[in-house]
Structure formats: C-alpha cells, structure tokens
C-alpha positions as CSV (number, residue, x, y, z in Angstrom):
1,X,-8.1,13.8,-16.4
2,X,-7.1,10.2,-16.0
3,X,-5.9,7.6,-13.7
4,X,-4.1,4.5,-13.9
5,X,-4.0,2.2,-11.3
6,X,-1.4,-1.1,-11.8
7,X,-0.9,-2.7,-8.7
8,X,-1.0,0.2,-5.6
9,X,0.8,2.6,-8.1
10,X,-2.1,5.2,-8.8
11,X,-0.6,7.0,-11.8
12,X,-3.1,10.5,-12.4
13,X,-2.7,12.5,-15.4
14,X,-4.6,15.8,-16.3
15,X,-4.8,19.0,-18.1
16,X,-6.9,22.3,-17.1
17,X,-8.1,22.5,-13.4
18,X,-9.8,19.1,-13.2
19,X,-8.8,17.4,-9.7
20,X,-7.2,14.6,-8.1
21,X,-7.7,14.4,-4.4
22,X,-6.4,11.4,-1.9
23,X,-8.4,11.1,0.7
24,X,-7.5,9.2,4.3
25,X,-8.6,9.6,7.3
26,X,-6.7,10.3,10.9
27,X,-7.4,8.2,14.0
28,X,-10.3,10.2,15.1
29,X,-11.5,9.1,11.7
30,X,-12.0,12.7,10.2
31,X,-10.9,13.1,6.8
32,X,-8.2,14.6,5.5
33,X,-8.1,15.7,1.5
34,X,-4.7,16.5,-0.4
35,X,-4.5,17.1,-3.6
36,X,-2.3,15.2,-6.0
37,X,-3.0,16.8,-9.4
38,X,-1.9,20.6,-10.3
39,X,-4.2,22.9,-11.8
40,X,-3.0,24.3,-14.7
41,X,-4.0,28.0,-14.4
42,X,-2.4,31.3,-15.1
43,X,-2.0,31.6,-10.9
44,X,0.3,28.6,-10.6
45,X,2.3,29.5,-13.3
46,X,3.3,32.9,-11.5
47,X,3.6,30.8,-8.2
48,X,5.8,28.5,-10.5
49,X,8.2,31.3,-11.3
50,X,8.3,33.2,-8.5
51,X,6.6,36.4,-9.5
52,X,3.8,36.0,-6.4
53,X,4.3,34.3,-3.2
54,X,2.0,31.4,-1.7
55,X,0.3,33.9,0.8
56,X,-0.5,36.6,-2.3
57,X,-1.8,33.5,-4.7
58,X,-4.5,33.4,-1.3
59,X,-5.6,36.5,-1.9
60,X,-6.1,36.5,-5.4
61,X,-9.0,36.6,-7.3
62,X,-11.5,33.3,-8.6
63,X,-10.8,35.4,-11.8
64,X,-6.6,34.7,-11.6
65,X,-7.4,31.2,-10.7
66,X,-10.1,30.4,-13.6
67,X,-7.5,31.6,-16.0
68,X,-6.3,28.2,-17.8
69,X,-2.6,28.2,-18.7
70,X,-2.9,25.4,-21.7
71,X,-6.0,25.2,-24.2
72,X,-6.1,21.6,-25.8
73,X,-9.4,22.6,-28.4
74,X,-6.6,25.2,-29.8
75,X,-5.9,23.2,-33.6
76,X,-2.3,25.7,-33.3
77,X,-1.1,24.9,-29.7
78,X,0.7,21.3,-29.5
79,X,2.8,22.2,-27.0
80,X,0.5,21.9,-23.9
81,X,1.9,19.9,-20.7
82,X,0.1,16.5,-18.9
83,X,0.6,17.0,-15.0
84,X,1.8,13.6,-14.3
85,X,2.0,12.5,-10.9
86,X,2.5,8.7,-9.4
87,X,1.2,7.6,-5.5
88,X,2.2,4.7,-3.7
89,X,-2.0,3.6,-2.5
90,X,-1.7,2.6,1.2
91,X,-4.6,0.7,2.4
92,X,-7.6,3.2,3.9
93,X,-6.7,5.7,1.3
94,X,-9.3,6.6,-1.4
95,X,-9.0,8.9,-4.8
96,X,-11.8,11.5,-5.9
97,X,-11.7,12.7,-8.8
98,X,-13.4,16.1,-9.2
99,X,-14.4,18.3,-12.8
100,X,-13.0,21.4,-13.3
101,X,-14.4,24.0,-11.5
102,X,-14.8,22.3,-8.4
103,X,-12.3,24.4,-6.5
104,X,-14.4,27.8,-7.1
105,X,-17.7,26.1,-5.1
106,X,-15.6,24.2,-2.9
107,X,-12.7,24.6,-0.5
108,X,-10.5,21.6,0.5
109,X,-11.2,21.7,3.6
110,X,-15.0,21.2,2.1
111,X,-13.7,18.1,0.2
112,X,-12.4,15.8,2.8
C-alpha cells in the first residue's frame, strides 16, 4: 500500500487487504471512517460478479474474507491488479492507513 499526495489529490494504491480509510468528522465532532481502498479478497471478487449479494458477503465467514484474490510473492503470476483510487483532500479530513488484517480485529465503525 501506497499514497501519493500532490497538491490535495491523495492518490492510494494497494494490493492484498491492506487499508485506506478517510476519516472526518460531523458537526457533533464524532468521526466518521470510509474506506477508500478495496480489499482484494476472494469475497469481493464474487460481490464483483454478482454471484453473492452485499447482505450474504455480511454473513460470510473471516475465512471467505482472509482469502486473497492476487499473490505478488508468486515468481509465475504477473498479472495481479493495483486498486488505484484518487480523493480530492478537503480540509478536516485525515488518511489512516491500516496493515492487512486490520479488518478481522476491527469493525469500521471501531476505526473512526
């Protein structure tokens, strides 16, 4: 996972289930957390095309969602994919960047 910032463009590049979160804040100064990057797992893929709906991916397993859809340490697989994702940085807005993993110990909601 990476981030480039040029100017208030925040550019955020990963691969695997390492996240990028934007966090602000609402006018009763509680924060709010939404995620920018996309976890490349097995779960997101079938979200992707269409063989399990949002509600079902809820109810899946920490196994479906641990399951990494792209393996860069594999010498035979050049074909992986970089999530790519640009945000226009308002001020009051921050960026966390999280390892992978995070999202099995913590929820979102846990995040902000």
């Amino acid at each position: 996972m990476g981030v480039r910032i040029a100017g208030d463009t925040l550019t955020i590049f990963n691969v695997g289930d390492s996240r990028a979160y934007l966090l602000t804040s609402d006018t009763n100064g509680s924060s709010q957390a939404r995620l920018l990057s996309r976890d490349h797992n097995i779960l997101n893929d079938m979200l992707d095309d269409g063989d399990i709906t949002r509600a079902q991916s809820e109810q899946s397993t920490s196994f479906m969602n641990g399951l990494t859809a792209w393996f860069m340490a594999d010498p035979d697989c050049d074909d992986f994919q970089v999530n790519i994702v640009s945000h226009q940085w308002l001020p009051g807005e921050r960026l966390l960047l999280c390892s992978d993993g995070i999202n099995e110990v913590l929820s979102d909601a846990e995040i902000s």
